[in-house]
SESE-669307 format. One record per residue (C-alpha): residue number from 1; x, y, z. Coordinates in steps of 0.02 Angstrom, whole numbers, m for minus. Each point is the difference from the previous one (the first is absolute). Layout:
r num=NUM&u=X&v=Y&w=Z
...
! end
This chain:
r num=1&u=0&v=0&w=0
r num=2&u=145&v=118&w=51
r num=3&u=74&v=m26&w=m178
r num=4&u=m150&v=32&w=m99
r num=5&u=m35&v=147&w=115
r num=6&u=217&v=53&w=m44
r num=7&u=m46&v=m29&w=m194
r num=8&u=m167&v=107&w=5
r num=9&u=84&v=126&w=82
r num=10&u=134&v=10&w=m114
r num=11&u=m132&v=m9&w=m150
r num=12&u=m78&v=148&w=54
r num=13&u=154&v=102&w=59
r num=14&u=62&v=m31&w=m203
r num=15&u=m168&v=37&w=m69
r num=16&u=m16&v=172&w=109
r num=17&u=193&v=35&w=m48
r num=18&u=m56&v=m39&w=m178
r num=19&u=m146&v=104&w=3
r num=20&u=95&v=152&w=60
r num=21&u=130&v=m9&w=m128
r num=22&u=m131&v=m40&w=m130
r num=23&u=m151&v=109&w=43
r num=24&u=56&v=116&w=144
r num=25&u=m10&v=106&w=91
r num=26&u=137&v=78&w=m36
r num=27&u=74&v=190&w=78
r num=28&u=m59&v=141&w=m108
r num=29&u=161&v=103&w=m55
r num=30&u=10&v=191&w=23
r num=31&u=77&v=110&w=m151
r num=32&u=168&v=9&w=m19
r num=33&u=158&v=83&w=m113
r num=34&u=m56&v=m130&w=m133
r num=35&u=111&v=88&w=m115
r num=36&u=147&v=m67&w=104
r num=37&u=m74&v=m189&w=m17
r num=38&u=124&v=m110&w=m97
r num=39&u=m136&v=m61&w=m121
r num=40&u=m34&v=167&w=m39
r num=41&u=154&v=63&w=m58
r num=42&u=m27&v=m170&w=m106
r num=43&u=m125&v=75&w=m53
r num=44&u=85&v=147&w=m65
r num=45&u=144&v=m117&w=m85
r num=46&u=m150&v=m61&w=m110
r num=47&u=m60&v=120&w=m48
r num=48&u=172&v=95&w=m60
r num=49&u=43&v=m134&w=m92
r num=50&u=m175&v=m17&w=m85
r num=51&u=32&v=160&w=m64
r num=52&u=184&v=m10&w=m78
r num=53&u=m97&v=m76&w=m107
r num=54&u=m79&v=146&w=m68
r num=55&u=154&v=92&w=m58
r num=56&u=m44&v=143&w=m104
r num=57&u=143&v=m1&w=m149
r num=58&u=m12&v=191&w=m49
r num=59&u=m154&v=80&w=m55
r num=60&u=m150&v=m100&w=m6
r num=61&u=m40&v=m69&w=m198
r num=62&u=m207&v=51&w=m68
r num=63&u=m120&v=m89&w=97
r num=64&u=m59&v=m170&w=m32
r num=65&u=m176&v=m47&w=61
r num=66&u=m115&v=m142&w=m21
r num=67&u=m155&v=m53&w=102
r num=68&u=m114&v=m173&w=m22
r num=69&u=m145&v=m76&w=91
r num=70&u=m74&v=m182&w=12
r num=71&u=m172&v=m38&w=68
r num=72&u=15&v=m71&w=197
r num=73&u=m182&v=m56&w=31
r num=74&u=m8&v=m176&w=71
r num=75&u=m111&v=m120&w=m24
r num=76&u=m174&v=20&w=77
r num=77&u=m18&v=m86&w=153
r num=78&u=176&v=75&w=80
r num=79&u=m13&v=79&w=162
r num=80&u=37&v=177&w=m10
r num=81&u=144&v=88&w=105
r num=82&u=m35&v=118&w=131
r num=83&u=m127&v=m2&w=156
r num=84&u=5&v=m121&w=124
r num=85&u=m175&v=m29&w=11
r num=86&u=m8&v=m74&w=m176
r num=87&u=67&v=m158&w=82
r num=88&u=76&v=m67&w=m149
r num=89&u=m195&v=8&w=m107
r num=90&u=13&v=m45&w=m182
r num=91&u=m43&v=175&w=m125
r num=92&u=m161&v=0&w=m82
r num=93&u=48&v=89&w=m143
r num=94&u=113&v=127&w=m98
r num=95&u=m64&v=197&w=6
r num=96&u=155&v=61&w=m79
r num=97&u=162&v=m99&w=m84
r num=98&u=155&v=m12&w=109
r num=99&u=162&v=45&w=m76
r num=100&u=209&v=13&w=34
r num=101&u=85&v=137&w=m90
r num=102&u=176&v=25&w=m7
r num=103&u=90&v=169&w=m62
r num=104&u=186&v=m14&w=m54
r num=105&u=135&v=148&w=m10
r num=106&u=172&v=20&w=m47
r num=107&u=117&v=153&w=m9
r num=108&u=114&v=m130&w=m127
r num=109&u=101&v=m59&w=138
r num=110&u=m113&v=m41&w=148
r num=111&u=m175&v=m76&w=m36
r num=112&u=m117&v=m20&w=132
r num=113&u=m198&v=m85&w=26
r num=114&u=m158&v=64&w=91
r num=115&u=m104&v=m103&w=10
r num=116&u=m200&v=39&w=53
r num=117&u=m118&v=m144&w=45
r num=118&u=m205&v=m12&w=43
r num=119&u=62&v=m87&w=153
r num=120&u=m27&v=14&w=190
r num=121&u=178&v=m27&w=30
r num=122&u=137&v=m66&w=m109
r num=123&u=48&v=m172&w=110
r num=124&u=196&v=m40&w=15
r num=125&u=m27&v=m170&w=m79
r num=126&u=m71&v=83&w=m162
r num=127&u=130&v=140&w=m14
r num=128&u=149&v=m132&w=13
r num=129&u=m78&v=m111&w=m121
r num=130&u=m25&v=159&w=m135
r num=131&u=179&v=66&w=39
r num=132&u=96&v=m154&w=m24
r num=133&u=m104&v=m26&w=m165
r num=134&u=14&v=166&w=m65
r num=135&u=199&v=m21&w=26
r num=136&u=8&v=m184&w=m85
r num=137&u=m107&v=89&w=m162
r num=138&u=62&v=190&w=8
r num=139&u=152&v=14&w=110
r num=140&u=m77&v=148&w=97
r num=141&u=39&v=m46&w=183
r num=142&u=m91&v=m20&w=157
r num=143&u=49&v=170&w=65
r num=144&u=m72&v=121&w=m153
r num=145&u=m159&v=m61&w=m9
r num=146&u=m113&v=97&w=130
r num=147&u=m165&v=m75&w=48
r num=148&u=m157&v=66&w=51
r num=149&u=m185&v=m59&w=44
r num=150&u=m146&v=132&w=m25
r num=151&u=m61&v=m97&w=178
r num=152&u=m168&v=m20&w=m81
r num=153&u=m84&v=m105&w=151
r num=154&u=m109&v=m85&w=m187
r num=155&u=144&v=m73&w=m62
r num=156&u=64&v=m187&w=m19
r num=157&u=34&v=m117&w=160
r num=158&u=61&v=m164&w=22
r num=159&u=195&v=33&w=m23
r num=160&u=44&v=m13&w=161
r num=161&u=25&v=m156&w=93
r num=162&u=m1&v=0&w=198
r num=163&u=m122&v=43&w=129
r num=164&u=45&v=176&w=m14
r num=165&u=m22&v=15&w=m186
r num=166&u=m168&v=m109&w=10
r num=167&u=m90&v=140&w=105
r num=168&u=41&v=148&w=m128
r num=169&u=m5&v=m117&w=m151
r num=170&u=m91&v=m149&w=14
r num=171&u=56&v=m168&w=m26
r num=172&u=181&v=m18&w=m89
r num=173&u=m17&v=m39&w=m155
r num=174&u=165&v=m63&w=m116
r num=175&u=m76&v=8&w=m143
r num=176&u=m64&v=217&w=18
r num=177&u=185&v=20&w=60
r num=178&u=69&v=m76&w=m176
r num=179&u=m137&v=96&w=m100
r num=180&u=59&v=173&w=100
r num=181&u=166&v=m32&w=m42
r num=182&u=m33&v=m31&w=m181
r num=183&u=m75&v=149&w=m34
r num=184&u=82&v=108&w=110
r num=185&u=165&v=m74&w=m91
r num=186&u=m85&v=30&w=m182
r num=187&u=m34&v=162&w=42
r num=188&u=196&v=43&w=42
r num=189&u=49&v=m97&w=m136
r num=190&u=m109&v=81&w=m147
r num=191&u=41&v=199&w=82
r num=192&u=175&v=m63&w=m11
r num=193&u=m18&v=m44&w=m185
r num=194&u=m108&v=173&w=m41
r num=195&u=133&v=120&w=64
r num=196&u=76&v=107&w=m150
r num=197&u=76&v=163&w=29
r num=198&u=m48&v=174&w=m29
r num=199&u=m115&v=10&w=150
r num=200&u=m13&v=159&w=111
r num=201&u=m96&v=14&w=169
r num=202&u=m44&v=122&w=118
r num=203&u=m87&v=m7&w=190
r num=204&u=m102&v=111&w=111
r num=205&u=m126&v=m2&w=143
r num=206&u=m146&v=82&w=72
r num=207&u=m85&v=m25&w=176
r num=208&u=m172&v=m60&w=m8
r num=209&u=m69&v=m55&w=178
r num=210&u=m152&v=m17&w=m41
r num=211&u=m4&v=m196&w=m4
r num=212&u=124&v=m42&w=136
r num=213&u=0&v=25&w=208
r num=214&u=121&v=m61&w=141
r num=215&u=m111&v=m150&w=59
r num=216&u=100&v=m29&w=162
r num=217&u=13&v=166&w=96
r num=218&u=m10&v=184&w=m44
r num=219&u=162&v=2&w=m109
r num=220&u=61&v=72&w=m171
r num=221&u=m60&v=m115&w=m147
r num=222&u=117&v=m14&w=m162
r num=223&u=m94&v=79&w=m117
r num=224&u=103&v=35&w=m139
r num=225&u=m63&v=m79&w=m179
r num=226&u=175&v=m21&w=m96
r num=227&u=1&v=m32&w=m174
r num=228&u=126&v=m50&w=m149
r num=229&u=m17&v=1&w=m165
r num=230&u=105&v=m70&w=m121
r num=231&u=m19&v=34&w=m189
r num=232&u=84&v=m96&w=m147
r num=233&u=38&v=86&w=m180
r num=234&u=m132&v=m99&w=m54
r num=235&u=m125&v=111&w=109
r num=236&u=m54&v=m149&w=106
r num=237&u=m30&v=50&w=170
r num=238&u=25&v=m106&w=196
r num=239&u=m53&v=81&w=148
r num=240&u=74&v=m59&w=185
r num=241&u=m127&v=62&w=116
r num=242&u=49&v=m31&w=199
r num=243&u=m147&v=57&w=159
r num=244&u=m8&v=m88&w=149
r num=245&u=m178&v=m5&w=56
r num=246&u=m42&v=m171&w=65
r num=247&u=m60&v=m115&w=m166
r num=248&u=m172&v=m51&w=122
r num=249&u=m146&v=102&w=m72
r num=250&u=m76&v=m166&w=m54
r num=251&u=m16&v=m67&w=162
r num=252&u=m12&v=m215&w=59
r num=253&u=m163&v=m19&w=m62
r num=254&u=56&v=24&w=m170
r num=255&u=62&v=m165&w=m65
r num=256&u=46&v=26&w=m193
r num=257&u=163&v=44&w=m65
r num=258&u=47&v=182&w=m25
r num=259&u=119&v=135&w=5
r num=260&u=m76&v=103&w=118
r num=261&u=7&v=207&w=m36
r num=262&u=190&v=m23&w=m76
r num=263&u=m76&v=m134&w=m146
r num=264&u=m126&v=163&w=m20
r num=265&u=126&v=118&w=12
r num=266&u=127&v=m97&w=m156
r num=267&u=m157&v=m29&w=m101
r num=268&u=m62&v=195&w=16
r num=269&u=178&v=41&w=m56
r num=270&u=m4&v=m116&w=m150
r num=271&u=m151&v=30&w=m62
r num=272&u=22&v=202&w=m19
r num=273&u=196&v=m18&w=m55
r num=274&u=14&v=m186&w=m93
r num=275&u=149&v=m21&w=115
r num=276&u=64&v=m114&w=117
r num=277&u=m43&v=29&w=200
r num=278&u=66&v=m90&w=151
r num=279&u=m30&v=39&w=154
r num=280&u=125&v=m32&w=137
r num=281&u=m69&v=m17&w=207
r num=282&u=91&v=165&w=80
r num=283&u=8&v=m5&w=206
r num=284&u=m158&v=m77&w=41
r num=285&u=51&v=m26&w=193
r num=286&u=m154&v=76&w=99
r num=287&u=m35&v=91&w=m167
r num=288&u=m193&v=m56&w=m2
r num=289&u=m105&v=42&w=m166
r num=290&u=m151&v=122&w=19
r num=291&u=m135&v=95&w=m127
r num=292&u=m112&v=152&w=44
r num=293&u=m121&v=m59&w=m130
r num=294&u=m148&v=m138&w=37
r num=295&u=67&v=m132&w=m121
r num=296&u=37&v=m179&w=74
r num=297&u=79&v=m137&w=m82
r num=298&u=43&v=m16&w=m176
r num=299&u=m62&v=172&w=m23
r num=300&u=89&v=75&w=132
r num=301&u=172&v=m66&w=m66
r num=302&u=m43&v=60&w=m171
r num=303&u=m45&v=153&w=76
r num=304&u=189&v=11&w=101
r num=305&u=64&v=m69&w=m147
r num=306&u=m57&v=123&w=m157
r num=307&u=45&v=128&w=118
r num=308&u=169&v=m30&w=33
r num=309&u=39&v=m26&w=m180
r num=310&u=m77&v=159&w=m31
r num=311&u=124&v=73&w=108
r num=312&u=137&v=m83&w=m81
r num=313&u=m76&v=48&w=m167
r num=314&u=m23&v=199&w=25
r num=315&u=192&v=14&w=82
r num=316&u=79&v=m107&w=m108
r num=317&u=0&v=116&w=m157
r num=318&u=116&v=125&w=109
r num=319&u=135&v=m124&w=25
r num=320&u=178&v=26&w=m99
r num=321&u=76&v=m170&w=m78
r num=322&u=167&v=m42&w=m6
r num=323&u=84&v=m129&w=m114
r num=324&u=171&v=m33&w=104
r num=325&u=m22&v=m35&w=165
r num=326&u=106&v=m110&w=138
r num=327&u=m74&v=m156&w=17
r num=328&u=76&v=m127&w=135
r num=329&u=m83&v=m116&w=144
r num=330&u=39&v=m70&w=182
r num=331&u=m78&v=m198&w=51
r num=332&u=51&v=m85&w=139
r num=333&u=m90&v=m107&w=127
r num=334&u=34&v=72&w=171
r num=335&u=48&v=m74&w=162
r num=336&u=m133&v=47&w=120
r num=337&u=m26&v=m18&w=195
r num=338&u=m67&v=m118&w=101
r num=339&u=m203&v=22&w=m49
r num=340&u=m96&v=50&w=155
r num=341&u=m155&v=m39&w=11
r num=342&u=m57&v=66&w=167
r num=343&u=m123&v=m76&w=129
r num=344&u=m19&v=163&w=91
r num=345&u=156&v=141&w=25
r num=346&u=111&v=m130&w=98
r num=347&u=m19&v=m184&w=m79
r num=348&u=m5&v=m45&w=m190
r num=349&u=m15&v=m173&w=m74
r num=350&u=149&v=m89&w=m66
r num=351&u=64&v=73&w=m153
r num=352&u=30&v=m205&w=m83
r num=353&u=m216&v=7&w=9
r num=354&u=7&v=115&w=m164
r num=355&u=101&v=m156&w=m61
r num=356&u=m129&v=m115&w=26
r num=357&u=m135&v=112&w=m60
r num=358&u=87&v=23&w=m182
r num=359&u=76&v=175&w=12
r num=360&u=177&v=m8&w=m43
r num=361&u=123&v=128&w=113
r num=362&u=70&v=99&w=m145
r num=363&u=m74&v=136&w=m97
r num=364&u=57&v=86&w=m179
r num=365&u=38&v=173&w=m13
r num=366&u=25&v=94&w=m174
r num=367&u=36&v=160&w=m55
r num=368&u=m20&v=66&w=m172
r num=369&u=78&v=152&w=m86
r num=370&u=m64&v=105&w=m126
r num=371&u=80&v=157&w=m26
r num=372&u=m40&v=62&w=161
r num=373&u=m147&v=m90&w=55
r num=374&u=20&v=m141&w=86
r num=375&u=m135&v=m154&w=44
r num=376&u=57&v=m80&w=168
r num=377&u=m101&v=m167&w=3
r num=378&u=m41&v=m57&w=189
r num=379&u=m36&v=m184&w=37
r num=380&u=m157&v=70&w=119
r num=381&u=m152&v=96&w=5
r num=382&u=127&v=151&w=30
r num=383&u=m58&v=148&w=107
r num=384&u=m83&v=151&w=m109
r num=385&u=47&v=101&w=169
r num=386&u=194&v=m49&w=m29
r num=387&u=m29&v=23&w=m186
r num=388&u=m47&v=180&w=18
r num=389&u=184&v=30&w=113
r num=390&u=98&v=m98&w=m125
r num=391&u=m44&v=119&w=m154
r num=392&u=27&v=139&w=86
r num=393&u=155&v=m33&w=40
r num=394&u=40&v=m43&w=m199
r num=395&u=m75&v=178&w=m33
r num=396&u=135&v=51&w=75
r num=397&u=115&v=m87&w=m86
r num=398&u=m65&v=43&w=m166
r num=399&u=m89&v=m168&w=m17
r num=400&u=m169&v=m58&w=m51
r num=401&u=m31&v=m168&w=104
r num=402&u=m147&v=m119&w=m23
r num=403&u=m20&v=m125&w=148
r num=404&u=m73&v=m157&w=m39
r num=405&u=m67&v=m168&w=97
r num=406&u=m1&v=m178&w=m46
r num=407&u=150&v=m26&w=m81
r num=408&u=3&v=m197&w=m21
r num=409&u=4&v=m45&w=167
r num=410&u=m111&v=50&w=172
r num=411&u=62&v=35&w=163
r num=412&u=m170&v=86&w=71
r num=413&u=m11&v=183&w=27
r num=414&u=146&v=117&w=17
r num=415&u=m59&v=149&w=138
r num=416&u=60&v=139&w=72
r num=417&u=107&v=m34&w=145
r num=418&u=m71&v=140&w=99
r num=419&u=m162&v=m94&w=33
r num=420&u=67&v=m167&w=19
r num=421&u=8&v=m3&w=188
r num=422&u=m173&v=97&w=36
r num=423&u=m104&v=m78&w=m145
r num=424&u=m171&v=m72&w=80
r num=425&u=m36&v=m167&w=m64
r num=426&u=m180&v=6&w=m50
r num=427&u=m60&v=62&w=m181
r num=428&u=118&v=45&w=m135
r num=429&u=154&v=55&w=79
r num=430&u=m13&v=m145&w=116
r num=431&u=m4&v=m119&w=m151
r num=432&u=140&v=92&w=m91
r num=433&u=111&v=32&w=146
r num=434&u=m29&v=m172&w=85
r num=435&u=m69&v=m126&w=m103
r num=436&u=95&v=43&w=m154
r num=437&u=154&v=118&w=54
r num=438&u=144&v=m152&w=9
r num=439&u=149&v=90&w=m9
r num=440&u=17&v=83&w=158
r num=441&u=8&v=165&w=98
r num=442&u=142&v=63&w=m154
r num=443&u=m96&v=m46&w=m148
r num=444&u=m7&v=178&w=m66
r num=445&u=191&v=33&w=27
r num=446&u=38&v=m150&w=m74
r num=447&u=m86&v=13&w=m167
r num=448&u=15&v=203&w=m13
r num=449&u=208&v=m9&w=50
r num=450&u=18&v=m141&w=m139
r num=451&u=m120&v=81&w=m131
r num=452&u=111&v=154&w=20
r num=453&u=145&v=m102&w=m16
r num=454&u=m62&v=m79&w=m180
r num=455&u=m39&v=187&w=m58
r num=456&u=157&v=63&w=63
r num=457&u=96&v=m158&w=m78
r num=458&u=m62&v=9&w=m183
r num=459&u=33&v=207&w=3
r num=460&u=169&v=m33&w=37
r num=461&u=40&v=m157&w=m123
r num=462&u=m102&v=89&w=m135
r num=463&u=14&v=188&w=13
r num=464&u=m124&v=125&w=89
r num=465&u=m83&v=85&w=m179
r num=466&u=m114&v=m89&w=m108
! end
């Protein structure tokens, strides 16, 4: 009896040890220097040698440009991506077709992708599967093609296996995830092929907040609509369009596939131009999506939509276009630290859970040049608050700066550090800033410091002028 009593014992001392190591709790760490960490200054090793890459060898050669799309719509029946309280239900149909888009640019020596998707997210598994393909068929590499999601919550699901990716995205299906990356691949592939020189493009901006509040607390919102447009000697036209208004004005009841107000948005802008549009997710962190008028569902994100191209449409015409400008790109898959996801403000669970819930512990970030604007794709729903701070300071420097989300991988939301101690835990900034904030109490120094660091790197390798 004594022994069985010795064994249970031990049993349950392993199983408790077990669960602690596994599960938690664990201490909840305080900020810190993280600058001084050693897998920061990793970190910053990445990315400067991402971006000897993009040497500029004197002035930059006329612009090359070409863009391509292939339809993304699954087959009827897939769950689609986005709230929880779906729980994985098949669609019922398809309101509007689904597409990938890719846009490619090259100043003659540099050539980089952007890539814009009618996605709630674009999953790591998808994004390494496109960029080893595009390499094997194109010999563009991993770290110059940027990707982004439009974070339609009526897109595809069933891409990502695990429990975590079942709640978001239904059931994993292999066969979606091979379709995704066929199409998303075609897409790169074909914009690759259509590039000719003799392109010029031009960018601008104008603040409409009309359609976008701070959902989480009385805050600033991000609500600059930045645009691009590109032009070949041809006369064919692509438009990059970035906001960052939440992609949720269908809401869970809706259950066919759609775009959401961006799919209205590109169409608007194709129908009154015969161009290309794509429209790329800006910093949707806490950047909820709202309209004054008394349209709901479809018609309210046609409504959002048609307006925002209109704005796009009447400012565009004053915008200058340049045919040589610097074109050159950062990539790299960052170390990050230990995810927290916190109990209450002393005890987190184990950071090896987001192992066993499918969420890997890396996250890509990417920086694009062009002339002097520069896209810096997040791996998050990335704070519009932070956003707003981190072009300012490129005003200063002389720069335009687009910040962008879902760049093929998720890490949760990226918020400011000033409310990560205080923030309550019920509604919106509870779910943001518990639920789905993983990084930690430095999660804006961390991605601001190395976004900086990108910008600064490709100025230096590849001059400060356009």
């Amino acid at each position: 009896m004594k022994k069985k009593l010795l064994i249970a014992g031990a049993a349950v001392l392993v199983l408790a040890s077990l669960t602690v190591l596994v599960v938690g709790p664990w201490p909840a760490y305080s900020a810190r220097d993280i600058t001084q960490a050693a897998f920061y200054q990793r970190n910053v090793g990445a990315i400067q040698a991402s971006a000897d890459r993009s040497v500029l060898q004197g002035p930059p050669l006329p612009l090359e440009a070409g863009w391509a799309k292939q339809p993304m719509t699954p087959p009827l029946g897939t769950p689609l991506a986005g709230y929880g309280n779906r729980k994985g239900e098949p669609s019922t149909g398809v309101h509007d077709e689904l597409f990938v888009k890719a846009l490619v640019l090259s100043d003659g020596n540099n050539r980089v992708v952007i890539v814009a998707s009618d996605m709630l997210i674009v999953p790591p598994n998808l994004a390494g599967m496109v960029r080893e393909r595009v390499a094997d068929r194109t010999g563009i590499a991993a770290d110059d093609i940027l990707f982004n999601a439009s974070h339609t919550h009526s897109g595809p699901g069933g891409w990502a296996p695990g429990f975590a990716g079942k709640q978001f995205s239904g059931g994993y299906d292999e066969s979606v995830l091979e379709f995704l990356a066929q199409q998303f691949t075609e897409a790169i592939v074909e914009a690759n092929a259509n590039v000719t020189s003799g392109a010029a493009l031009g960018t601008g901006s104008v603040e409409v907040d009309t359609y976008i509040r701070n959902r989480a607390r009385e805050g600033a919102t991000d609500s600059s609509l930045d645009f691009m447009v590109i032009e070949k000697h041809d006369g064919s036209l692509c438009y990059l369009v970035r906001y960052s208004a939440h992609s949720t004005v269908l809401g869970a009841s809706n259950m066919e596939f759609s775009g959401d107000y961006p799919g209205y948005l590109e169409r608007a802008i194709e129908r009154e131009t015969g161009g290309f549009a794509m429209f790329l997710a800006g910093a949707m962190g806490s950047m909820g999506v709202r309209s004054p008028g008394d349209e709901r569902g479809f018609e309210r994100a046609e409504a959002i939509g048609e307006s925002l191209a209109r704005h796009v449409l009447d400012n565009v015409m004053h915008v200058d276009l340049e045919d040589r400008v610097a074109i050159a790109s950062v990539g790299v898959p960052l170390e990050l630290p230990s995810f927290q996801l916190r109990l209450h403000r002393s005890w987190r669970l184990s950071p090896h859970v987001f192992g066993i819930l499918g969420i890997d512990s890396d996250g890509w970030l990417h920086c694009v040049r062009i002339g002097d604007t520069y896209l810096v794709g997040m791996p998050a729903d990335f704070s519009g608050e932070i956003s707003v701070r981190m072009r300012e300071w490129a005003a200063v420097q002389g720069l335009d700066l687009w910040v962008l989300s879902f760049n093929g991988d998720y890490i949760g939301y990226i918020s400011p550090d000033a409310y990560y101690e205080t923030a309550q835990k019920q509604g919106t900034e509870g779910y943001e800033m518990y639920v789905m904030s993983w990084v930690g109490p430095d999660q804006e120094k961390f991605f601001v410091t190395l976004a900086e660091e990108a910008i600064e790197s490709l100025r230096r390798n590849a001059g400060t002028g356009s």
